[in-house]
Each structure stands twice: as C-alpha cells, then as structure tokens.
PyMOL Python script that loads the backbone (N, CA, C, O; Angstrom):
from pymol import cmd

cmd.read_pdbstr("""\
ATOM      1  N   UNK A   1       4.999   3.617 -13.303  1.00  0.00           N
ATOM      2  CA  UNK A   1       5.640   4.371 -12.281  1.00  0.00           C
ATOM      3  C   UNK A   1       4.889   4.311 -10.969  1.00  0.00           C
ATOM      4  O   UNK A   1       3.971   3.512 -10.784  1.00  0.00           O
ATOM      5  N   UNK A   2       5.339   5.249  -9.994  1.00  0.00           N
ATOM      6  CA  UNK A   2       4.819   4.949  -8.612  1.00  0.00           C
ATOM      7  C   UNK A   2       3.358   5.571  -8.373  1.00  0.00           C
ATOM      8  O   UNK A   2       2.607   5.370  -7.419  1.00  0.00           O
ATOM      9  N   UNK A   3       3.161   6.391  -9.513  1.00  0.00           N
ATOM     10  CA  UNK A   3       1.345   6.565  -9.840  1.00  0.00           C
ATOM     11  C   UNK A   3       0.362   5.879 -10.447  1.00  0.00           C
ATOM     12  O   UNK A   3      -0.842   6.103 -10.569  1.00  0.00           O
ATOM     13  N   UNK A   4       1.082   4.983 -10.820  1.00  0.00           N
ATOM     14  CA  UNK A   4       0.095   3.981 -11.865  1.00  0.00           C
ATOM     15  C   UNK A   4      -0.981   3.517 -11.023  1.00  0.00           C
ATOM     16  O   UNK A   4      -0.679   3.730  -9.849  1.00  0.00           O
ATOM     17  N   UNK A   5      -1.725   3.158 -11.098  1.00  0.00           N
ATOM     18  CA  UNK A   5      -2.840   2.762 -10.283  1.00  0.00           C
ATOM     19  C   UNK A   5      -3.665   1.780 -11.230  1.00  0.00           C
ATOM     20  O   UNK A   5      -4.251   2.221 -12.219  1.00  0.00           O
ATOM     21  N   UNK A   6      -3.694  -0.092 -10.754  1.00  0.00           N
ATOM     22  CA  UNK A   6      -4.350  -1.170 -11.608  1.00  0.00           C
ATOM     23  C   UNK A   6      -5.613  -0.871 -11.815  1.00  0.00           C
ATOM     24  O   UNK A   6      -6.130   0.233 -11.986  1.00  0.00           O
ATOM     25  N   UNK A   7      -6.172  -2.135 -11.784  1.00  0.00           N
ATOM     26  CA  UNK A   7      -7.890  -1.807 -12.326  1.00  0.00           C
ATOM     27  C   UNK A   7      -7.911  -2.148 -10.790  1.00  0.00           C
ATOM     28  O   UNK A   7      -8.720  -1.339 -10.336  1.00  0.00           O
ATOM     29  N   UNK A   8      -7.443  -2.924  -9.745  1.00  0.00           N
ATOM     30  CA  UNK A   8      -8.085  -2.969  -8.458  1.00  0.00           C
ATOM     31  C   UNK A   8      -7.779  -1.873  -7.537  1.00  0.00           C
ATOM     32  O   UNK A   8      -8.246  -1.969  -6.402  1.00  0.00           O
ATOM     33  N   UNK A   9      -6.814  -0.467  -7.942  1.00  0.00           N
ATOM     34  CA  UNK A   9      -6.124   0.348  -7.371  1.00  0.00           C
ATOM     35  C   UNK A   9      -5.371  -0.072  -6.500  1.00  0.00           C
ATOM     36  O   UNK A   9      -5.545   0.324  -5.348  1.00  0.00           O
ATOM     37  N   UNK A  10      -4.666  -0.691  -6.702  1.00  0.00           N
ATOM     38  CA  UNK A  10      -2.565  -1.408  -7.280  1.00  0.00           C
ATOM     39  C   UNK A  10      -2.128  -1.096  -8.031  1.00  0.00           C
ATOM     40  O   UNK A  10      -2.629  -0.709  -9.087  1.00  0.00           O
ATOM     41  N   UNK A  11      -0.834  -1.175  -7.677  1.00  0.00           N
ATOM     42  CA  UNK A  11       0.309  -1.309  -8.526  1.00  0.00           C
ATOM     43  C   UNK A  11      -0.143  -2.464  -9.706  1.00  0.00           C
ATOM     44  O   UNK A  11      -0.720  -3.478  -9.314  1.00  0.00           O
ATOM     45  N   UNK A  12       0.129  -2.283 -11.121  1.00  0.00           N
ATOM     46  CA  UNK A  12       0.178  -3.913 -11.640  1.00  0.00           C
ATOM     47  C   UNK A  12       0.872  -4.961 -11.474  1.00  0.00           C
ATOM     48  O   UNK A  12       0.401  -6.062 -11.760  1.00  0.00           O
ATOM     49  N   UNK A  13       2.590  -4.760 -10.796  1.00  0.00           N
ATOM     50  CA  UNK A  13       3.063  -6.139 -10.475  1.00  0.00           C
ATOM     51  C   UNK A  13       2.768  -6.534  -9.815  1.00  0.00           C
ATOM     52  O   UNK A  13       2.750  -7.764  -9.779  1.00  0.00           O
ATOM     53  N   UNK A  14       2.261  -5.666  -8.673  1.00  0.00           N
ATOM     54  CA  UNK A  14       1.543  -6.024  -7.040  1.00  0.00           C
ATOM     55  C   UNK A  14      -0.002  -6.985  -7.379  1.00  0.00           C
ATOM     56  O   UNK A  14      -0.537  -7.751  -6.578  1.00  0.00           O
ATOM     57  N   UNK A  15      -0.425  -6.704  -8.620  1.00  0.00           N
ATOM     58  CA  UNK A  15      -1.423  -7.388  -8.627  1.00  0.00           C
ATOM     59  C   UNK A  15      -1.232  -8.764  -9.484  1.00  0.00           C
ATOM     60  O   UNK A  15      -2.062  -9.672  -9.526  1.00  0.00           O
ATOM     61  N   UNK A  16       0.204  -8.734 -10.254  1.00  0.00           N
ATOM     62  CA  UNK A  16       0.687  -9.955 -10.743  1.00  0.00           C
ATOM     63  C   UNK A  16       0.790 -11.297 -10.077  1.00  0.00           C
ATOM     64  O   UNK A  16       0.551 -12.444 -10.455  1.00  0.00           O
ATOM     65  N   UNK A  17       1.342 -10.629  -8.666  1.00  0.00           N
ATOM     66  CA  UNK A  17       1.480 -11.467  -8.026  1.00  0.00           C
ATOM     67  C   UNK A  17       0.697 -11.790  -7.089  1.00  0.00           C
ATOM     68  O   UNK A  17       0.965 -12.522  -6.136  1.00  0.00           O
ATOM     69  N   UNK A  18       0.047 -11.442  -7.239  1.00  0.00           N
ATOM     70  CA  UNK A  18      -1.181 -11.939  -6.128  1.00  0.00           C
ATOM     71  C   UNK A  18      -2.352 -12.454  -7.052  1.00  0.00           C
ATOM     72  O   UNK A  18      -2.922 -13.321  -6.390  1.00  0.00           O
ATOM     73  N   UNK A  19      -2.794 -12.359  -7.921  1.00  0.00           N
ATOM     74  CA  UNK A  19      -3.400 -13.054  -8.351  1.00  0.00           C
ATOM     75  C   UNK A  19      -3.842 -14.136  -9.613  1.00  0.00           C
ATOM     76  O   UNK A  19      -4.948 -14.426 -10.071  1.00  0.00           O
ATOM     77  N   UNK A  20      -2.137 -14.699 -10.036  1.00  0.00           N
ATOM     78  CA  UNK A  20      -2.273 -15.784 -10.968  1.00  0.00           C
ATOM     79  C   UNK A  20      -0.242 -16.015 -10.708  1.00  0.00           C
ATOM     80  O   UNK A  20       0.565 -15.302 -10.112  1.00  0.00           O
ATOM     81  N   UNK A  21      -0.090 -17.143 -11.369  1.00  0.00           N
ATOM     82  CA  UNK A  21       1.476 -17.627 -11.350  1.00  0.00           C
ATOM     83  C   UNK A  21       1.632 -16.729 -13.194  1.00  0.00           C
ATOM     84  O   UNK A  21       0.821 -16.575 -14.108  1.00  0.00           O
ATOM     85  N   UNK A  22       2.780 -16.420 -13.048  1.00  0.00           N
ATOM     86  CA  UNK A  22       3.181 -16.091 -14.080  1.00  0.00           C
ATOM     87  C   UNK A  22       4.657 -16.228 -14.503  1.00  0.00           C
ATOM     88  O   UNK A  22       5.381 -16.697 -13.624  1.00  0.00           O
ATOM     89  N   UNK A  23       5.136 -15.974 -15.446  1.00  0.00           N
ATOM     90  CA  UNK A  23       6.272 -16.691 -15.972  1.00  0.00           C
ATOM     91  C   UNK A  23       7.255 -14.984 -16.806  1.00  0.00           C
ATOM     92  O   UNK A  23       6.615 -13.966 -17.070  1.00  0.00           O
ATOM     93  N   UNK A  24       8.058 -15.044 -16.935  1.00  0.00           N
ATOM     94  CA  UNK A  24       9.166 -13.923 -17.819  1.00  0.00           C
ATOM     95  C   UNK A  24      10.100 -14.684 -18.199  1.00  0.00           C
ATOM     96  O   UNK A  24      10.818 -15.197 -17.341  1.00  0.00           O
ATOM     97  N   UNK A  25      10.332 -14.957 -19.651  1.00  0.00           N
ATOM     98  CA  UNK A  25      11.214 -15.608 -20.341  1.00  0.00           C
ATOM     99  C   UNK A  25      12.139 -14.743 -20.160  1.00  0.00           C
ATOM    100  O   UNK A  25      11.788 -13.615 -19.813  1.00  0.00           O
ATOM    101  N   UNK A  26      14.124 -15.152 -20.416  1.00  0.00           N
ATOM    102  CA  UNK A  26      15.095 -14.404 -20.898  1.00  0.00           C
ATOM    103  C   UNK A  26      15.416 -15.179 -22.088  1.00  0.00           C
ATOM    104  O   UNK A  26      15.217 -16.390 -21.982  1.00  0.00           O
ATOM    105  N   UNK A  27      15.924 -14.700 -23.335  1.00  0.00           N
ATOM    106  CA  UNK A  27      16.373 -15.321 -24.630  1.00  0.00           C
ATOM    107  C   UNK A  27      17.947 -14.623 -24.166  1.00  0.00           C
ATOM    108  O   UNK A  27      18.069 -13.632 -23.447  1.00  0.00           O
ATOM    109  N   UNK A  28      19.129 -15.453 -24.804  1.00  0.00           N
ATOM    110  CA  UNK A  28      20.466 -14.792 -24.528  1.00  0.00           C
ATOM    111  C   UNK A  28      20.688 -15.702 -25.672  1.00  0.00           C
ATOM    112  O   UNK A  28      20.292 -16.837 -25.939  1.00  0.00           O
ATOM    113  N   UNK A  29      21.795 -14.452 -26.526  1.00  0.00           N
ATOM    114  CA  UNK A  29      22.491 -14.939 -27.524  1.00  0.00           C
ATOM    115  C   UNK A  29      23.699 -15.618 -27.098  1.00  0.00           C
ATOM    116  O   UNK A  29      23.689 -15.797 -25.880  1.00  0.00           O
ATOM    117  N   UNK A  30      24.496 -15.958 -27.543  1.00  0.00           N
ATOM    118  CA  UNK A  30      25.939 -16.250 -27.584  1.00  0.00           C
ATOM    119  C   UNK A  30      26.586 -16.987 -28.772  1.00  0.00           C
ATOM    120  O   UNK A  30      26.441 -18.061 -29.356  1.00  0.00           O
ATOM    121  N   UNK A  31      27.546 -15.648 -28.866  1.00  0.00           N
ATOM    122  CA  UNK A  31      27.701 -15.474 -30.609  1.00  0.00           C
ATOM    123  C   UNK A  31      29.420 -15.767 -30.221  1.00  0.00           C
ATOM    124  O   UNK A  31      29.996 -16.561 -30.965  1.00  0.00           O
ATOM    125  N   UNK A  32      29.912 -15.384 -29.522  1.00  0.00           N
ATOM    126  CA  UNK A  32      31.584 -15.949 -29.384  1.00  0.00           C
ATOM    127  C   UNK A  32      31.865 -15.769 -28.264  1.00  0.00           C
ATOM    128  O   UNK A  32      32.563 -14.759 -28.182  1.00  0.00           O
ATOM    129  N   UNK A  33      31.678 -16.255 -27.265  1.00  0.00           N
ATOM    130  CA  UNK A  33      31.779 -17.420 -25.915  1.00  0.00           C
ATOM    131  C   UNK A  33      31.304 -16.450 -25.311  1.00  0.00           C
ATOM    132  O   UNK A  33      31.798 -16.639 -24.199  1.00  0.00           O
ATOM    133  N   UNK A  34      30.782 -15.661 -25.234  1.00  0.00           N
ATOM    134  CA  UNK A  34      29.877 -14.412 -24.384  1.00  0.00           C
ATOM    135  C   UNK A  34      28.745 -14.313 -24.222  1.00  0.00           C
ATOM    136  O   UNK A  34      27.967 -14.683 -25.101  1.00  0.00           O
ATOM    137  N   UNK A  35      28.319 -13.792 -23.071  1.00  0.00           N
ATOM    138  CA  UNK A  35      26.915 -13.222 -24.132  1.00  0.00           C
ATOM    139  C   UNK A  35      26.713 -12.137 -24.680  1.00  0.00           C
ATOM    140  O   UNK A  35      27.008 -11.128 -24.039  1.00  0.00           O
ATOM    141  N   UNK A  36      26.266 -12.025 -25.752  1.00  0.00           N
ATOM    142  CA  UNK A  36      26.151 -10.475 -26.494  1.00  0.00           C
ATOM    143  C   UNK A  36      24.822  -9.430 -26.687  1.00  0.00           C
ATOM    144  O   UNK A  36      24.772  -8.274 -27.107  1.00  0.00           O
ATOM    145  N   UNK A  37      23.646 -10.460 -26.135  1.00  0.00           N
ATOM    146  CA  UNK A  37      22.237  -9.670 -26.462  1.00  0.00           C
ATOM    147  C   UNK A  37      21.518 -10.618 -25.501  1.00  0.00           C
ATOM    148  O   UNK A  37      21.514 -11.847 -25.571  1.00  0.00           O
ATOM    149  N   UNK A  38      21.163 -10.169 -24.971  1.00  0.00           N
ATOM    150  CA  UNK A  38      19.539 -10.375 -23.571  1.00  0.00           C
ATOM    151  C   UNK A  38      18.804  -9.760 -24.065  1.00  0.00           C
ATOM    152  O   UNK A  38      18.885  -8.556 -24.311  1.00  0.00           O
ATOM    153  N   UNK A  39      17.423 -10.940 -24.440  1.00  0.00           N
ATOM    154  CA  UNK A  39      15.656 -10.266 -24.839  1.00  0.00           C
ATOM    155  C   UNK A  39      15.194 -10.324 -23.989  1.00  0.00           C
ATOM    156  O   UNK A  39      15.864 -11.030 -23.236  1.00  0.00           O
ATOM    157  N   UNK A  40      13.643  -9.710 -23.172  1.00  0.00           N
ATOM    158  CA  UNK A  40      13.204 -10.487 -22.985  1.00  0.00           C
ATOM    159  C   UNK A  40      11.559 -10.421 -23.137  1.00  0.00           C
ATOM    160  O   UNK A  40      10.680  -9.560 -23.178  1.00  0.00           O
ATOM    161  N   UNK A  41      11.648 -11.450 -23.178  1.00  0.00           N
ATOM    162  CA  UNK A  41      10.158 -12.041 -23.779  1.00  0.00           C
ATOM    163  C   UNK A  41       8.631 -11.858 -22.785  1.00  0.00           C
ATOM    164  O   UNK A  41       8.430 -12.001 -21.579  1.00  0.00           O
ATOM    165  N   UNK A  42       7.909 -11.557 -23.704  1.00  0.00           N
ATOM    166  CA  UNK A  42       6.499 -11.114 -22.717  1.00  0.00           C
ATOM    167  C   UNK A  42       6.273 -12.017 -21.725  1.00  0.00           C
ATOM    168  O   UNK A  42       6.670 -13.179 -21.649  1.00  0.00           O
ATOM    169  N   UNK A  43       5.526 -11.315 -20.886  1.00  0.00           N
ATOM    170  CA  UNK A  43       5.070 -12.150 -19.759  1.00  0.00           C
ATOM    171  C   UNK A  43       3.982 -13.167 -19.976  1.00  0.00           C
ATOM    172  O   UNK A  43       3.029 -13.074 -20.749  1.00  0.00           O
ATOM    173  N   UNK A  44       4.180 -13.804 -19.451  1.00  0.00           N
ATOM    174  CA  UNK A  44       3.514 -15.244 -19.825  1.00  0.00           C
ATOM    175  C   UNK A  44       2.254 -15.690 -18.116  1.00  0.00           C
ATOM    176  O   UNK A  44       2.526 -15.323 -16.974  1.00  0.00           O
ATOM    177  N   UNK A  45       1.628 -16.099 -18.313  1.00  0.00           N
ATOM    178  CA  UNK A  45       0.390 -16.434 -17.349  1.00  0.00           C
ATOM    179  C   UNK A  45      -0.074 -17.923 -17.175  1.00  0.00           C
ATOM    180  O   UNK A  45      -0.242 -18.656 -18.150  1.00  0.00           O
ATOM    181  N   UNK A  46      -0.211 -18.203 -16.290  1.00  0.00           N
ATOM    182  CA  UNK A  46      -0.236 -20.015 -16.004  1.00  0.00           C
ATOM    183  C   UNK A  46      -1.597 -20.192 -15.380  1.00  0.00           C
ATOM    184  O   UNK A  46      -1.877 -19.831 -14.237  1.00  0.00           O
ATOM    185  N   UNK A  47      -2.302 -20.694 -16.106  1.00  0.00           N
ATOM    186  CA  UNK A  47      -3.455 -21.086 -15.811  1.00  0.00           C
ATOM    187  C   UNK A  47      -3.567 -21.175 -14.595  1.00  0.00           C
ATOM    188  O   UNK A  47      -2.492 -21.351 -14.020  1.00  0.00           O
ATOM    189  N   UNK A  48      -5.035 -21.089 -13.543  1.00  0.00           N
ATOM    190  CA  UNK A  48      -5.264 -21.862 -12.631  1.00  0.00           C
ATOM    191  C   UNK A  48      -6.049 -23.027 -13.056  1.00  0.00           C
ATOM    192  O   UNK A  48      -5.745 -24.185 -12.767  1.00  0.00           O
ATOM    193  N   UNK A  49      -7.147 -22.655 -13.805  1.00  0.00           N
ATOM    194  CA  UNK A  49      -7.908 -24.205 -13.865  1.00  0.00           C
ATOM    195  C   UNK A  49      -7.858 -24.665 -15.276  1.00  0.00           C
ATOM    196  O   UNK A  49      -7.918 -23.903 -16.241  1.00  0.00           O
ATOM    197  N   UNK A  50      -7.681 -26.670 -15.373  1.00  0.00           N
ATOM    198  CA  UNK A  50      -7.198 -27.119 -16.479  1.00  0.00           C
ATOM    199  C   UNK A  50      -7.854 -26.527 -17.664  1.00  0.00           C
ATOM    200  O   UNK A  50      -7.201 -26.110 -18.620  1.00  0.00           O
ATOM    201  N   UNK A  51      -9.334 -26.483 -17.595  1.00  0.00           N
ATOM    202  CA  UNK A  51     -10.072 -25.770 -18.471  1.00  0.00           C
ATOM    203  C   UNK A  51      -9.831 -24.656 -19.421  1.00  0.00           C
ATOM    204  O   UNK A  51     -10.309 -24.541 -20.550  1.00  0.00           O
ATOM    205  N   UNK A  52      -8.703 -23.533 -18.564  1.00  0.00           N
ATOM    206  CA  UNK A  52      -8.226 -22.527 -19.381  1.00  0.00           C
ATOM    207  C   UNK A  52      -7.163 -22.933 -20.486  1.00  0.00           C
ATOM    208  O   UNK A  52      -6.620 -22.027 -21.119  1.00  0.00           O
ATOM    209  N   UNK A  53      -6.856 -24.200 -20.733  1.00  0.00           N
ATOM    210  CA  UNK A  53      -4.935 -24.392 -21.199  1.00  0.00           C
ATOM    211  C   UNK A  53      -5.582 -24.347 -22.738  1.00  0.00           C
ATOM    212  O   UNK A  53      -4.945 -24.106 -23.763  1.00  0.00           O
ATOM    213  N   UNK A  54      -6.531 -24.541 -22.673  1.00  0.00           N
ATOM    214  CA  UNK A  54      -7.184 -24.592 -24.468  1.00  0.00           C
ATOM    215  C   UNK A  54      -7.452 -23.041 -24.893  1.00  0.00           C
ATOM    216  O   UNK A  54      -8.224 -22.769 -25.812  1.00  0.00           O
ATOM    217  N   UNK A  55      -6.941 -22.314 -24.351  1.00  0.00           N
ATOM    218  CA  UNK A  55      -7.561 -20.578 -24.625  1.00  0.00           C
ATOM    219  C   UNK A  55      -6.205 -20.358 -25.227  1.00  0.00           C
ATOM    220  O   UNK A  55      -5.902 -19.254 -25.678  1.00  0.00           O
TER     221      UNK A  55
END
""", "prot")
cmd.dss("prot")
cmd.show_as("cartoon", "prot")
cmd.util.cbc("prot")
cmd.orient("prot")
C-alpha cells in the first residue's frame, strides 16, 4: 500500500524499476474459444551480468 516503505525507503515497484529489468508472466487458459482463467506468474528478474544466469 501507499505506506509500504522498501529497504531503500521506496515504494517496492518504484524500486523494481529502477534497479534491475524484470519480467511478469500471464498464463491464459482457453477452454472453448474464450478465455476462461488468467494466472499470473511470479515475477521474474533478468540478470545484469552474464555471471549471474548460473544462480
């Protein structure tokens, strides 16, 4: 909420985005020509240096 306060005293999306690329999957069903259910999937984090992709 609008009190939350990060570990740098931010917001946490405010600090999402400022300091790494990150990713939010959507999963969508479609079960008879619709869609019927939207997941969505944890947030995901994109390395900066090649070094990290093995973690």
């Amino acid at each position: 909420g609008k009190d939350y306060k990060g570990d740098n005293g931010s917001k946490l999306l405010k600090e999402r985005r400022l300091k790494s690329l990150y990713m939010i999957l959507l999963c969508m069903d479609i079960l008879a020509k619709y869609i019927c259910r939207v997941i969505r999937l944890d947030t995901l984090q994109v390395p900066i240096n090649v070094n990290q992709f093995e973690k």
